[in-house]
C-alpha positions as a Markdown table, in Angstrom:
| # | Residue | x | y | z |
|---|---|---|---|---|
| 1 | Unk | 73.7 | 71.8 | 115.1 |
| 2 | Unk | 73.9 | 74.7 | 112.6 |
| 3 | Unk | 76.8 | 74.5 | 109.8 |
| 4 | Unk | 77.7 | 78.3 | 109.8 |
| 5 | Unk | 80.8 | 77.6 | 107.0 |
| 6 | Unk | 79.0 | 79.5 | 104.0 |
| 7 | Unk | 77.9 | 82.4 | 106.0 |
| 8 | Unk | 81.2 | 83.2 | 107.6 |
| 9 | Unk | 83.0 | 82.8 | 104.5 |
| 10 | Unk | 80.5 | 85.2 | 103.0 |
| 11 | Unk | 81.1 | 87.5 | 105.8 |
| 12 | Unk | 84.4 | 88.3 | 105.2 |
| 13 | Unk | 87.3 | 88.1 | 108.0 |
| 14 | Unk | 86.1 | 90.7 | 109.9 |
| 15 | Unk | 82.7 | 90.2 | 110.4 |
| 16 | Unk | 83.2 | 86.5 | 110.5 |
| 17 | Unk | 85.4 | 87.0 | 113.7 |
| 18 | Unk | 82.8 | 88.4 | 115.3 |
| 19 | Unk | 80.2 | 86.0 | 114.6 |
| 20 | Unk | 82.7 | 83.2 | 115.8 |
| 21 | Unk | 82.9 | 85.2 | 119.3 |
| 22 | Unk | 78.9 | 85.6 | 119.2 |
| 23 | Unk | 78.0 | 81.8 | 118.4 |
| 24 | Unk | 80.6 | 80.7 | 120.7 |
| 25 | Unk | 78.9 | 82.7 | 123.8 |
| 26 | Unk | 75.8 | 80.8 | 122.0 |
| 27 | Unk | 77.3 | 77.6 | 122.9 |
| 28 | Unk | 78.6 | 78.7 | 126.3 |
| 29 | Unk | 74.9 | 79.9 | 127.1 |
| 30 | Unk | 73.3 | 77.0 | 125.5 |
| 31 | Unk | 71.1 | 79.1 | 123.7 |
| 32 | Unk | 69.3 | 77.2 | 121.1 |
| 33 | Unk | 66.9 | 80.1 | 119.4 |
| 34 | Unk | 66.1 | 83.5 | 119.6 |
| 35 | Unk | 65.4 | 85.1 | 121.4 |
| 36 | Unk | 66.8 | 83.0 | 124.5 |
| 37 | Unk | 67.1 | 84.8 | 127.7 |
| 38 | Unk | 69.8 | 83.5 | 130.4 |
| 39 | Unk | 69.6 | 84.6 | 133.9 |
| 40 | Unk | 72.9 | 84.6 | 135.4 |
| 41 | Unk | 74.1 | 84.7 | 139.4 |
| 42 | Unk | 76.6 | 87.1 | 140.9 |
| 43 | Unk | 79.3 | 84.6 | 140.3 |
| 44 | Unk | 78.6 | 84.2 | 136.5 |
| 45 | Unk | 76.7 | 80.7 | 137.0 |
| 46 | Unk | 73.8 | 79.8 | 134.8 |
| 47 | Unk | 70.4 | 80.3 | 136.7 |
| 48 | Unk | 67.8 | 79.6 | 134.1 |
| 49 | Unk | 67.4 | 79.6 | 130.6 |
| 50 | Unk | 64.3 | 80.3 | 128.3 |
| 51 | Unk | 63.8 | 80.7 | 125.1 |
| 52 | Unk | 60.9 | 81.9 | 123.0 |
| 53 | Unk | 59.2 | 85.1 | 123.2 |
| 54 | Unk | 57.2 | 86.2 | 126.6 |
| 55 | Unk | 55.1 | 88.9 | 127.7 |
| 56 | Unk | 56.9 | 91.4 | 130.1 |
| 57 | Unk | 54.6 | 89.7 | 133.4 |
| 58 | Unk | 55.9 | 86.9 | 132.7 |
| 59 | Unk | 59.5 | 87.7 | 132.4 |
| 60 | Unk | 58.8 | 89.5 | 136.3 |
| 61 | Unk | 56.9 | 86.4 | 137.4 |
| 62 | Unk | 60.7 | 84.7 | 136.7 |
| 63 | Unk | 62.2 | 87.3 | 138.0 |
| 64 | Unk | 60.6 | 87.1 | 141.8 |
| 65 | Unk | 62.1 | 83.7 | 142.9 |
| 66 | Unk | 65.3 | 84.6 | 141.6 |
| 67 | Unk | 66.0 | 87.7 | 143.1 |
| 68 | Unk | 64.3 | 85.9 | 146.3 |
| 69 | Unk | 66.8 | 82.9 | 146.3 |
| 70 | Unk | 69.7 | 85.2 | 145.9 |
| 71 | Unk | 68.8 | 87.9 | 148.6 |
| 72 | Unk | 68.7 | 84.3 | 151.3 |
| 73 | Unk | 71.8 | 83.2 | 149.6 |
| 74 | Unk | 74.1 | 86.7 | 150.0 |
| 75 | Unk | 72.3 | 86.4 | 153.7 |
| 76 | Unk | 73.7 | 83.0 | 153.9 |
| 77 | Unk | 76.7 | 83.7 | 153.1 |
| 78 | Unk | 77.5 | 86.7 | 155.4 |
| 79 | Unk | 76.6 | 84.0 | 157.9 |
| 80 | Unk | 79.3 | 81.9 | 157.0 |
| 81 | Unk | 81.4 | 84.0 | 156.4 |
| 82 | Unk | 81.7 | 84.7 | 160.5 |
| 83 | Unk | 82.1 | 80.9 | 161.1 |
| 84 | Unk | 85.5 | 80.3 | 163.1 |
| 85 | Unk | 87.1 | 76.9 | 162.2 |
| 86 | Unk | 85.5 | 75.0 | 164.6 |
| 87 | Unk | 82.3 | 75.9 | 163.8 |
| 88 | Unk | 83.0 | 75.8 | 159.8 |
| 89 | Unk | 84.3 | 72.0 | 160.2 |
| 90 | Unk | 80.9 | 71.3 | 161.9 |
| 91 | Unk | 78.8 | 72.8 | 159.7 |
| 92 | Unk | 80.8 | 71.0 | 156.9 |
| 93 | Unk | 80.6 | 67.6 | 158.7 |
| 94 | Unk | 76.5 | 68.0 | 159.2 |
| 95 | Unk | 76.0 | 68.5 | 155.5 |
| 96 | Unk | 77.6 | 65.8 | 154.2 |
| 97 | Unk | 76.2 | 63.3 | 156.7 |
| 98 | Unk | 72.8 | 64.2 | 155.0 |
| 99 | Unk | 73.6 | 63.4 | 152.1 |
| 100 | Unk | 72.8 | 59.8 | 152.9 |
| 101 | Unk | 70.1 | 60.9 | 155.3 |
| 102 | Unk | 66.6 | 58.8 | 155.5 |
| 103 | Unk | 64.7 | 62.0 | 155.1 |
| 104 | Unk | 64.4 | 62.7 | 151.5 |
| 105 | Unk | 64.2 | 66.9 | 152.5 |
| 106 | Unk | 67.6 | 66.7 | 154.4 |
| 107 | Unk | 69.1 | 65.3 | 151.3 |
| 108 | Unk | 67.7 | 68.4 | 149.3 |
| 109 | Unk | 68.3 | 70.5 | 151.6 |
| 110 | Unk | 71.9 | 69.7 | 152.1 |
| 111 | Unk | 72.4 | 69.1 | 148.2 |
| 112 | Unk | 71.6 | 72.7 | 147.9 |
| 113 | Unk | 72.9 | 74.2 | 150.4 |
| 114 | Unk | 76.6 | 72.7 | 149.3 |
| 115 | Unk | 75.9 | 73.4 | 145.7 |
| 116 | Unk | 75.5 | 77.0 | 146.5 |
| 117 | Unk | 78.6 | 77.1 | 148.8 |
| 118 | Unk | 80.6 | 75.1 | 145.9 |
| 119 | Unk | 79.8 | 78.1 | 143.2 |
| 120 | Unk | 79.8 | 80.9 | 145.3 |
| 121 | Unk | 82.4 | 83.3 | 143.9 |
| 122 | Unk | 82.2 | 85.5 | 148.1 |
| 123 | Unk | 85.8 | 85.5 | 148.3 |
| 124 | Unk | 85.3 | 85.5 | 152.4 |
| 125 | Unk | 84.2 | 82.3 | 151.6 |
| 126 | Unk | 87.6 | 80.6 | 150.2 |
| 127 | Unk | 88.3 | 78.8 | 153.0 |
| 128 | Unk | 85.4 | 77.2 | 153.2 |
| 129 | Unk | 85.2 | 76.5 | 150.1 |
| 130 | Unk | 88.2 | 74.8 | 149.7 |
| 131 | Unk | 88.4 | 72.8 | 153.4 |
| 132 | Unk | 84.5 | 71.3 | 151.4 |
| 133 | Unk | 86.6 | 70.5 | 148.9 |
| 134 | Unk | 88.9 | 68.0 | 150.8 |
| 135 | Unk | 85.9 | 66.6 | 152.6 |
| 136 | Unk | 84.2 | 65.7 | 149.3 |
| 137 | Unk | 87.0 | 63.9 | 148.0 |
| 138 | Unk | 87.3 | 62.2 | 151.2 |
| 139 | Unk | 83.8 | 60.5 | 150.6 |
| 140 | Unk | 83.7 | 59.7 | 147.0 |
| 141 | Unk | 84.4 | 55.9 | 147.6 |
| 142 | Unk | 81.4 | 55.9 | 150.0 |
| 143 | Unk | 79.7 | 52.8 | 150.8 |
| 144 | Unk | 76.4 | 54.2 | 150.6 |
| 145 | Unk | 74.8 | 54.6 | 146.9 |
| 146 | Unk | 73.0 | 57.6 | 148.1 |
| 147 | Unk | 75.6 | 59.7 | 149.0 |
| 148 | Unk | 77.6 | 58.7 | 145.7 |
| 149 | Unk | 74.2 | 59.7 | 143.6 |
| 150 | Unk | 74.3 | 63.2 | 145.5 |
| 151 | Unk | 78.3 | 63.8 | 144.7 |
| 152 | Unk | 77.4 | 63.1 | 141.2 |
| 153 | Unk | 74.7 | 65.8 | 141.5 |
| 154 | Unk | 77.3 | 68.4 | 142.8 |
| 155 | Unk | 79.9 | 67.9 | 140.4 |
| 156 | Unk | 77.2 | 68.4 | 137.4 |
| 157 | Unk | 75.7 | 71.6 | 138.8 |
| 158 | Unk | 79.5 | 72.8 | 139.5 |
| 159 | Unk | 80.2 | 72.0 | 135.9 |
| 160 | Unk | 76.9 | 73.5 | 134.4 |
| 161 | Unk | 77.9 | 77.3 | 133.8 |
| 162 | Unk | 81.7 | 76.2 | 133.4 |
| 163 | Unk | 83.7 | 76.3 | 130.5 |
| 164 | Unk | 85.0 | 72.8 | 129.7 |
| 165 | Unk | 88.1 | 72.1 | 128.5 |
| 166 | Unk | 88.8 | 68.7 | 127.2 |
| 167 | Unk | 93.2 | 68.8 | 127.3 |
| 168 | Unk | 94.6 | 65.8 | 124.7 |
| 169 | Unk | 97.7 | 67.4 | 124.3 |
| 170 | Unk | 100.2 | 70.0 | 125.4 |
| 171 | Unk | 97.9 | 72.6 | 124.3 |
| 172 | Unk | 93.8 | 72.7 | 123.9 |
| 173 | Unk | 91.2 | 75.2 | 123.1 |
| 174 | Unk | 87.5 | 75.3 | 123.8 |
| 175 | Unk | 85.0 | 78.3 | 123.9 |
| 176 | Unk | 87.3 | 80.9 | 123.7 |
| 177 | Unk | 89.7 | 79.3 | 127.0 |
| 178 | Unk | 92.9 | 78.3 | 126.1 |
| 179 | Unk | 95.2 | 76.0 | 127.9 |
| 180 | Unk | 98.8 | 75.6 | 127.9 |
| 181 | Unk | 100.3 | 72.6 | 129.7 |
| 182 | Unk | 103.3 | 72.9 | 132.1 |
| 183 | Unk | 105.9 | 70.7 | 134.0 |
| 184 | Unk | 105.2 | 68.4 | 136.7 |
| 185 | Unk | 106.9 | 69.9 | 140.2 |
| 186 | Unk | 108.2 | 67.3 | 142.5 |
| 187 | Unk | 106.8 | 68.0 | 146.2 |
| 188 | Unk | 109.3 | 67.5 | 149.1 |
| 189 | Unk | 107.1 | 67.7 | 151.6 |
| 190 | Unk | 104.7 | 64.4 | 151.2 |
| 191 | Unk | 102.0 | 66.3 | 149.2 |
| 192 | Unk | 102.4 | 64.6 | 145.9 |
| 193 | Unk | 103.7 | 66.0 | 142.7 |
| 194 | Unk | 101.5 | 68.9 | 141.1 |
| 195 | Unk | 100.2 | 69.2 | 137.6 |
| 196 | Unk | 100.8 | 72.5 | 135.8 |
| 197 | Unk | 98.7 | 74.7 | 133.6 |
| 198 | Unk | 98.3 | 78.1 | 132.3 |
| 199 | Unk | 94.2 | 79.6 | 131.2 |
| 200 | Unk | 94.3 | 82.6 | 128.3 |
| 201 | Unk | 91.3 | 83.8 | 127.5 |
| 202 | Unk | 89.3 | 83.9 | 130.7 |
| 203 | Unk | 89.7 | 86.2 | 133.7 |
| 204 | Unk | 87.7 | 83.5 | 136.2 |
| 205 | Unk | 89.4 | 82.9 | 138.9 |
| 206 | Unk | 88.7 | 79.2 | 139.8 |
| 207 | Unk | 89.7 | 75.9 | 138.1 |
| 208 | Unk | 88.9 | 72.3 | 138.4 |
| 209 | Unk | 90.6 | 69.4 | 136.8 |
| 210 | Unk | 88.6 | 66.3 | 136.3 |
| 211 | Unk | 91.3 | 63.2 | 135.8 |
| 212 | Unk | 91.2 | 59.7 | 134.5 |
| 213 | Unk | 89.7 | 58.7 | 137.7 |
| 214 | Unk | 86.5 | 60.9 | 137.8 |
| 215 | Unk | 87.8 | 63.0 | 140.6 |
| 216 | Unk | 87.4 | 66.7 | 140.6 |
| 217 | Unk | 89.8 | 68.5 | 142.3 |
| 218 | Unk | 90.3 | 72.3 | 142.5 |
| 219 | Unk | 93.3 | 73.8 | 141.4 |
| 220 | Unk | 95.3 | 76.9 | 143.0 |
| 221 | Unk | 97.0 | 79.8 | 140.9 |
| 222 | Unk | 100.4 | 80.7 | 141.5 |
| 223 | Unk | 101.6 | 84.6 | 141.4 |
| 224 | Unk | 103.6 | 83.7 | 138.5 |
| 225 | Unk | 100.3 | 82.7 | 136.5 |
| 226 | Unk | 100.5 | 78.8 | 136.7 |
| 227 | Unk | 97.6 | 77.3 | 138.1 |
| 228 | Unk | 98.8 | 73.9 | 139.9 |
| 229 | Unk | 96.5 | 71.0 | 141.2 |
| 230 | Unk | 97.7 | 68.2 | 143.7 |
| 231 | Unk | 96.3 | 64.4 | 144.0 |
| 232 | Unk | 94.9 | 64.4 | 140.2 |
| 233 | Unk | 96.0 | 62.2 | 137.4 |
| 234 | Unk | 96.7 | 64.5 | 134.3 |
| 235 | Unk | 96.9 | 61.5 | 132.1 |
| 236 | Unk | 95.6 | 62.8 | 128.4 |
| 237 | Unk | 93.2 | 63.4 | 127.9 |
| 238 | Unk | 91.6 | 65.3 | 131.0 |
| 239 | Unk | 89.0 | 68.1 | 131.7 |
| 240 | Unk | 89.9 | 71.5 | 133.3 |
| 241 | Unk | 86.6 | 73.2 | 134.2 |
| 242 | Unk | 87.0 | 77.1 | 134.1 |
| 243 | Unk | 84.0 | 78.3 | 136.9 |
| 244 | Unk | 83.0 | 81.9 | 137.5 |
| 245 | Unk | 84.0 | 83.1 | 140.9 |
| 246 | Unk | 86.5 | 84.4 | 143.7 |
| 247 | Unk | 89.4 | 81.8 | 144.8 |
């Protein structure tokens, strides 16, 4: 970790400002020398990193898979996009059940093919997104090792590329984001009280809370600016995970 206190004091308000916001997108990128190149997805994820200086080849060599994997992924997801409910439950249910499948490929396969669904920022894929999110907390307490291994696995990729918020208090800050804490509403209608909380700083349009318990749930934003999440323990101190993409 660099101590930057001497040169920003040197630097003056102004310029030290600036050089807060830089090394803070540092930190966000994980950039650790120069030059460091980060390729980014459509939905602001992190795709690779690399530092060091590289002939131009070399940088189109990186290049090819990348723009490969994303031209099968936007095809995947105008796929999906056309599933009815039916079908999108199924489809759902047949990924997960691989997770804990003997054949090492169907694991991956599945792993990936959720992970990319689970950051996808497609907006026609919302509902899908969030009916894999209620399935996923349905089998976090699985019996089988395998399939708790592979949750882990999803929850690390969805948090790589997020901003990370670490709440203690009424208010925190982190990289930028900050969050503002609001009152608990009492649900009538069996679905359990929500949590409140208000993001400044970021125009993302997705939120996950991690609670006390290790669960990650995702958290909906009201028209009056309040983003509420249902079913999580917001006992300090918490995570809120800002992600990159379309709710």
């Amino acid at each position: 970790m660099i101590d930057c206190t001497g040169i920003l004091r040197a630097c003056g308000k102004p310029k030290a400002a600036e050089l807060q916001a830089k090394l803070a997108l540092m930190k966000q990128l994980g950039a650790r020398g120069f030059p460091t190149v980060v390729f980014l997805g459509p939905d602001g994820s992190i795709i690779q990193r690399t530092s060091g200086a590289a002939p131009a080849e070399s940088w189109l060599q990186a290049m090819r898979p990348i723009a490969k994997r994303f031209s099968e992924d936007a095809r995947a997801a105008r796929g999906l996009a056309k599933l009815d409910d039916e079908q999108r439950d199924r489809w759902i249910e047949e990924r997960i059940a691989a997770l804990g499948d003997d054949d090492w490929a169907r694991r991956e396969r599945a792993t990936s093919e959720l992970s990319a669904l689970r950051r996808s920022g497609e907006p026609a894929l919302a509902g899908l997104r969030k009916a894999l999110e209620r399935e996923l907390e349905a089998v976090r307490d699985s019996d089988d090792a395998e399939v708790r291994a592979r949750l882990r696995v999803l929850d690390e990729e969805l948090r790589v590329g997020a901003v990370v918020v670490t709440v203690e208090g009424e208010q925190a800050r982190a990289d930028g984001v900050a969050i503002l804490l609001g009152p608990t509403l009492e649900s009538d209608e069996g679905e359990g009280d929500a949590g409140t909380f208000k993001v400044f700083g970021s125009t993302a349009l997705r939120a996950f809370v991690r609670d006390r318990d290790d669960r990650i749930i995702e958290a909906t934003r009201g028209d009056d600016g309040w983003w509420r999440v249902r079913g999580a323990r917001l006992d300090l101190p918490f995570e809120i995970w800002i992600v990159p993409g379309g709710e």
